[in-house]
C-alpha positions in Angstrom: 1.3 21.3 0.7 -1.7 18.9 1.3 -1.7 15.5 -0.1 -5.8 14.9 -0.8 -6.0 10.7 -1.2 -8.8 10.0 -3.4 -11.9 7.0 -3.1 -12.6 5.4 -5.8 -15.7 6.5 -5.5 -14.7 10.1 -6.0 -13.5 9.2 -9.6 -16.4 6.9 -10.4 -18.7 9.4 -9.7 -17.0 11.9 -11.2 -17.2 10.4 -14.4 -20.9 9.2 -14.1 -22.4 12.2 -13.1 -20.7 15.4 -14.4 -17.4 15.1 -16.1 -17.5 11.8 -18.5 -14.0 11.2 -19.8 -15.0 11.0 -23.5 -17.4 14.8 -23.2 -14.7 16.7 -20.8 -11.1 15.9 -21.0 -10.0 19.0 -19.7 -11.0 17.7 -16.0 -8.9 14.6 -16.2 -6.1 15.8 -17.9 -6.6 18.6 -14.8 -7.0 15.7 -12.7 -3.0 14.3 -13.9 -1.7 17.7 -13.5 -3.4 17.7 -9.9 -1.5 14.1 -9.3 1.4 14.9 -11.1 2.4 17.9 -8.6 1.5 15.4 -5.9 -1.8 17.6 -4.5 -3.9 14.3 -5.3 -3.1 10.6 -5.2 -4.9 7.2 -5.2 -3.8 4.4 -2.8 -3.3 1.1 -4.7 -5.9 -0.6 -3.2 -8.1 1.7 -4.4 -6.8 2.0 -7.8 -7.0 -1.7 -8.1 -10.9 -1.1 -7.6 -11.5 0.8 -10.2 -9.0 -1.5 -12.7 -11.4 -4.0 -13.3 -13.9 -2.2 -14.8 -15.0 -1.9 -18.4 -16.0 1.6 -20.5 -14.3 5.0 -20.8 -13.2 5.7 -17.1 -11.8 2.2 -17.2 -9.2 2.7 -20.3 -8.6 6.4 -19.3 -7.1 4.6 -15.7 -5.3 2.0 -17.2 -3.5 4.1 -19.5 0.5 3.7 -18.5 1.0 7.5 -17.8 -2.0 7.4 -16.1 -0.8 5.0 -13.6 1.8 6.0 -13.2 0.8 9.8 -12.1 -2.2 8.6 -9.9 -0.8 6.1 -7.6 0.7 7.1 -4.4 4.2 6.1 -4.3 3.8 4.1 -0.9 5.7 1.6 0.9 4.9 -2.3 0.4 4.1 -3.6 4.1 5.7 -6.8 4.1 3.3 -8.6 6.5 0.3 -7.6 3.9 2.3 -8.6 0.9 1.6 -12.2 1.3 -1.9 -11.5 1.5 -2.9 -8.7 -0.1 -6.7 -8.6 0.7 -6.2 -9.2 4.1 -8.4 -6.9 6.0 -10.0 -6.6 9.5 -13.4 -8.1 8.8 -16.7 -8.5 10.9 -17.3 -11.3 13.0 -19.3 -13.6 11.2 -23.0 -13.8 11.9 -24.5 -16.4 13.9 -28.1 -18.3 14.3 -29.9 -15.6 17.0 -27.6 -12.9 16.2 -29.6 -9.9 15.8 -27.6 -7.8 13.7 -27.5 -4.1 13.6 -31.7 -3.9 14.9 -31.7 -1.7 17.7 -31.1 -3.1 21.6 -28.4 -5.1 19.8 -25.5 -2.7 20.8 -24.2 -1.2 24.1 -26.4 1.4 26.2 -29.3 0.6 23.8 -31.9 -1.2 25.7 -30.1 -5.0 26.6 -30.6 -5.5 30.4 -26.8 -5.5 31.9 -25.2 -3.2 29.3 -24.8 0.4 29.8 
């Protein structure tokens, strides 16, 4: 069976735009049975996004049961525990960088690069 990992922009839209969790409860109790026979999971990371969040979709995911159906059981890794927003970022930018205009990339007009 596939295991679908959900955004959290999939639930946040979700709720904002056709099924609110107060007018259709049927799709997120759906939603737990979906989780709870393991055909849709959310990472923590992205669980943790939604977490902070105040109104209906907000106390629907922090409800216990919830929780604990929605998270994908997933190994800790030990080098990211200690730093748990630790993520590859983007060089920072620099006076005379020129961003993401075009020319500024590879094979895009800069004498030299192909």
């Amino acid at each position: 069976m596939t295991l679908y990992l959900l955004d959290a922009n999939v639930i946040i839209r979700a709720h904002e735009d056709y099924y609110p969790v107060e007018r259709i409860p049927k799709f997120w109790s759906w939603m737990l049975d979906m989780a709870a026979d393991n055909t849709v999971k959310m990472p923590r990371l992205i669980f943790n996004e939604i977490t902070p969040s105040v109104g209906p979709l907000a106390e629907w995911i922090k409800q216990p049961h919830v929780r604990e159906v929605m998270i994908l059981d997933e190994p800790i890794d030990a080098g990211r525990a200690a730093c748990p927003h630790a993520r590859v970022r983007a060089r920072p930018r620099r006076r005379g960088d020129r961003g993401n205009r075009q020319g500024s990339f590879p094979g895009r007009g800069r004498a030299g690069w192909s």
